[in-house]
C-alpha positions in Angstrom: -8.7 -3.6 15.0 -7.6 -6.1 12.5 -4.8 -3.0 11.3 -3.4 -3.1 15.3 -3.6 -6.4 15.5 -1.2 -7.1 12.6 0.8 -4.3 13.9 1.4 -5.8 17.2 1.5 -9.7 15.1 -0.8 -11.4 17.7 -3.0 -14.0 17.5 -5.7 -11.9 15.8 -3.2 -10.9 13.2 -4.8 -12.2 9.7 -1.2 -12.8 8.4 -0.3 -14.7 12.5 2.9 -12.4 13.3 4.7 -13.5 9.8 4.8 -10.3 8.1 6.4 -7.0 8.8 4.1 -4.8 10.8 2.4 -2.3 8.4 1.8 -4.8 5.5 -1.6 -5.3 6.1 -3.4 -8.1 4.3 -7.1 -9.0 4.3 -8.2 -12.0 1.4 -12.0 -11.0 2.6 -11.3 -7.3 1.3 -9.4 -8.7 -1.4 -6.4 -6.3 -0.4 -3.3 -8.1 -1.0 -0.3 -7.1 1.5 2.6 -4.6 -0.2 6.0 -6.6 -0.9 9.2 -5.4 0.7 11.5 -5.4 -2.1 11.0 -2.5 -4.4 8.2 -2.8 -6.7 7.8 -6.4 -6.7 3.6 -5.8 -5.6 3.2 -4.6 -9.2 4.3 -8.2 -10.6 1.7 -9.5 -8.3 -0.9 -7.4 -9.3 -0.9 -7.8 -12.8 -1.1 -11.6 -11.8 -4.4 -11.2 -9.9 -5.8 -9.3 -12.8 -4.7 -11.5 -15.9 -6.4 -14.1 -13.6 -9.6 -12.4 -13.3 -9.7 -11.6 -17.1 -8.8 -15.1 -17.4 -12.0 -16.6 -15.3 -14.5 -13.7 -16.0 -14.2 -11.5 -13.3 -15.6 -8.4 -13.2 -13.1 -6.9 -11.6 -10.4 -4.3 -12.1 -6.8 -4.4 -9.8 -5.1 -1.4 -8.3 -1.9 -1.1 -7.2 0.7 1.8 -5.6 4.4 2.4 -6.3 6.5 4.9 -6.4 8.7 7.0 -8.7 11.4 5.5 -7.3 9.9 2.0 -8.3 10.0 3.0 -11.6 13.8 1.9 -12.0 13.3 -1.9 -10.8 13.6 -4.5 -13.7 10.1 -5.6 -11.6 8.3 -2.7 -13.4 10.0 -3.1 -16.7 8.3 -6.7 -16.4 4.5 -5.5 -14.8 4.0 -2.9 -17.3 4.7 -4.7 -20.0 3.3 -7.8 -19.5 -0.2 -5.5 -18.8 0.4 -3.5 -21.8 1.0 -7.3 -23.8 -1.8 -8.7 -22.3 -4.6 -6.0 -22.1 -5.0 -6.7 -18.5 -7.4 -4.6 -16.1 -4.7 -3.3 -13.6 -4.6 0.7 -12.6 -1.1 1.5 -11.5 -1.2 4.5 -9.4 2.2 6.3 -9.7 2.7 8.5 -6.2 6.1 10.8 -7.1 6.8 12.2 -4.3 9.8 13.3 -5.4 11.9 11.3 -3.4 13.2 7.7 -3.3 14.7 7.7 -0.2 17.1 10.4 -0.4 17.1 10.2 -4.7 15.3 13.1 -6.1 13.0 12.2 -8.9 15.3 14.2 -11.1 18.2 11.0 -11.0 15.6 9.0 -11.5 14.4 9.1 -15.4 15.3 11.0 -17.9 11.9 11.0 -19.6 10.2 14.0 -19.3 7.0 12.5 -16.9 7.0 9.6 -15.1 3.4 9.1 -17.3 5.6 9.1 -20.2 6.9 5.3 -19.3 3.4 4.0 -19.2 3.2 5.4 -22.5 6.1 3.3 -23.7 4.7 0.1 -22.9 1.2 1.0 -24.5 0.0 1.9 -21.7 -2.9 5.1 -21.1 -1.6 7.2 -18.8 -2.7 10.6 -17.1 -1.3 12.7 -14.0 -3.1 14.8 -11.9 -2.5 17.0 -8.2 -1.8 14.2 -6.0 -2.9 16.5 -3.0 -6.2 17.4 -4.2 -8.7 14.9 -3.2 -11.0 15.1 -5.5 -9.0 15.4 -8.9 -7.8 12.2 -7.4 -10.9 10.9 -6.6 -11.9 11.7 -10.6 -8.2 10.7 -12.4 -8.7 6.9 -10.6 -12.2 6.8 -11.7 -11.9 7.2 -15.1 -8.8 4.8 -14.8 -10.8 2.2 -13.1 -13.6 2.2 -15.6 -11.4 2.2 -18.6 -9.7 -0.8 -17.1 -13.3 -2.0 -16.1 -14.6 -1.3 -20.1 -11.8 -3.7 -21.0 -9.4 -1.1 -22.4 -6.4 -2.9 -20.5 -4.4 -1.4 -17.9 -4.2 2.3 -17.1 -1.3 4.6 -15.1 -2.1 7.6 -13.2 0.5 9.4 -12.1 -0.2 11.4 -8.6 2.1 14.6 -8.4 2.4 14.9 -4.2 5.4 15.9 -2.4 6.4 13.0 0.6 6.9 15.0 3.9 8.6 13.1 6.3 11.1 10.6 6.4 11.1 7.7 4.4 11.3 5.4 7.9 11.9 6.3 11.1 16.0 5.4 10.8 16.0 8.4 7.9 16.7 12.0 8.2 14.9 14.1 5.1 16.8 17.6 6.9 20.1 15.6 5.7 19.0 16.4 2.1 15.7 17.5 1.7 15.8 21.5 1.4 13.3 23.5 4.2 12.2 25.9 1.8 10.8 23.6 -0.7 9.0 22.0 2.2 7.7 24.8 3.3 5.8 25.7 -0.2 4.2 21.8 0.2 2.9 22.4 3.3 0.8 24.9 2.0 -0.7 22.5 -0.4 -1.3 20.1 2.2 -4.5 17.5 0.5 -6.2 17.7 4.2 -6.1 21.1 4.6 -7.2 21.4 1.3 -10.3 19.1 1.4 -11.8 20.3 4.6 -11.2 24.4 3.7 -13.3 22.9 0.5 -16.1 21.0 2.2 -16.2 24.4 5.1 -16.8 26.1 1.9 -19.5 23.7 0.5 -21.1 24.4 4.4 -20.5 20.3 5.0 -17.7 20.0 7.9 -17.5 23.1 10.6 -14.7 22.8 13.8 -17.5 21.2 16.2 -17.6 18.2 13.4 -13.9 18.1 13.4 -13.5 17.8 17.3 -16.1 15.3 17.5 -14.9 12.8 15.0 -11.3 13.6 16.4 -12.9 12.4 20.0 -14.5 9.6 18.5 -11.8 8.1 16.8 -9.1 8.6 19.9 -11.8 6.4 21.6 -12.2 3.6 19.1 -8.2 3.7 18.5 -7.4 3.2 22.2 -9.7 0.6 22.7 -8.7 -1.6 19.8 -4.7 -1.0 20.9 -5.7 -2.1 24.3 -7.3 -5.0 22.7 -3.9 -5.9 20.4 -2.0 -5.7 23.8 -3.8 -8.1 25.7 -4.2 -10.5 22.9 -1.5 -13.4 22.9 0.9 -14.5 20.5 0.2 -16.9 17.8 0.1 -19.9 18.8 3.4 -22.0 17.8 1.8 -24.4 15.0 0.5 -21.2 13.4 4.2 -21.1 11.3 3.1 -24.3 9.8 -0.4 -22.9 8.3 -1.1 -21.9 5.1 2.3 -22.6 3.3 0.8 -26.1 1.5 -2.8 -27.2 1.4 -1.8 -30.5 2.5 1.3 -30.5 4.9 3.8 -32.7 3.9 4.5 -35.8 6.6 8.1 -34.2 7.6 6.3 -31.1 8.5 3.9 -32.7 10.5 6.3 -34.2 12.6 8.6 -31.2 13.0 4.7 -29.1 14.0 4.3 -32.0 16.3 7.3 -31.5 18.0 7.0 -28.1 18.1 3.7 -28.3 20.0 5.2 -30.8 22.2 7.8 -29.1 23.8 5.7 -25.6 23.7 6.8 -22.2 22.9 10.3 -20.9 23.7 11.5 -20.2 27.1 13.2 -16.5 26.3 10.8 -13.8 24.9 12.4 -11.9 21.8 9.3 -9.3 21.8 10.0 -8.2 25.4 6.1 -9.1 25.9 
């Protein structure tokens, strides 16, 4: 519910209709929202984790990227402020091949993407991104490394992206059918549930009722985003300063004054 509500940026959303939709954030979880601008999450991650080895925490921070990400001056900085520092962050490196419509090919001319954790002294191992459990097993071990105070780790996760990179991109424009095709066949779902059929611990009848089941559940909360207002207009003066500045306090009483704006740029 809190996922839909953030999508539709009602007055449920945790982040109140300020982000984009699909950057979910939840402090409770302690999952910190993704950042739009390429690779800039793995900055903030290393942040969160030199402060928790700063205070004691016995915690270790993980955070995705891309291959693509891997060319931004923002991971130049991350990895090598972790590998300085020693701090307990797990980079989990998803080549998918593609940045967009850049293969990982013009991307690096180092012969893994693993390879440039290894530069900045930091561990790194890759694995079959679409197998589940080698997955599962590489960001264990990564984790309790991290967790064992070994500083930061990189796993890179060799997977193959599908679809578009957004909805306004076209893959067929440069993304060749018959190397999809062979992906397909290693698709991780498939994979996992021909694995646990195997094992004699998921059959078709499981399948269709958790399918049914979570139709259900997914209707109801999207019915429930719908029919939930906006945020309320002094919402876009929370959580910015702990103690809001007089100016702003005037401009937020204004603003609740003369009430929300007459035109509706949502169409809602």
């Amino acid at each position: 519910q809190r996922y839909l509500d953030n999508m539709y940026g009602n007055a449920n959303d945790l982040a109140k209709g300020r982000q984009m939709p699909d950057h979910y954030t939840a402090r409770q979880y302690r999952y910190a929202s993704v950042s739009s601008p390429i690779g800039t999450q793995m900055s903030h991650a290393v942040g969160f984790s030199l402060a928790a080895k700063q205070r004691g925490d016995d915690i270790v921070v993980v955070v995705f990227l891309g291959e693509g990400a891997t060319s931004s001056s923002e991971f130049h900085s991350a990895m090598n402020f972790a590998g300085v520092f020693r701090t307990p962050t797990v980079f989990l490196l998803r080549n998918n091949r593609w940045a967009i419509s850049v293969p990982s090919e013009k991307q690096t001319a180092s012969k893994t993407f693993a390879d440039k954790g290894i530069a900045y002294g930091v561990p790194a191992t890759r694995c079959d991104g679409n197998d589940a459990l080698a997955v599962y097993r590489s960001v264990s071990e990564a984790v309790e490394q991290a967790a064992a105070g070994h500083g930061p780790q990189l796993v890179e996760l060799l997977t193959y992206r599908m679809g578009g990179h957004s909805t306004s991109d076209d893959p067929k424009a440069y993304c060749p059918e018959p190397e999809l095709e062979a992906w397909r066949k290693a698709d991780p779902l498939k994979r996992l549930r021909a694995y646990l059929e195997q094992q004699q611990l998921w059959t078709e009848s499981d399948e269709q009722t958790l399918l049914g089941t979570l139709r259900e559940e997914i209707k109801q909360c999207v019915e429930k985003a719908e029919s939930t207002p906006l945020p309320a207009i002094a919402t876009m003066f929370q959580d910015v300063y702990r103690e809001l500045p007089w100016h702003l306090q005037e401009q937020q009483a204004r603003c609740e004054s003369a009430g929300p704006p007459k035109h509706n740029p949502h169409g809602r």
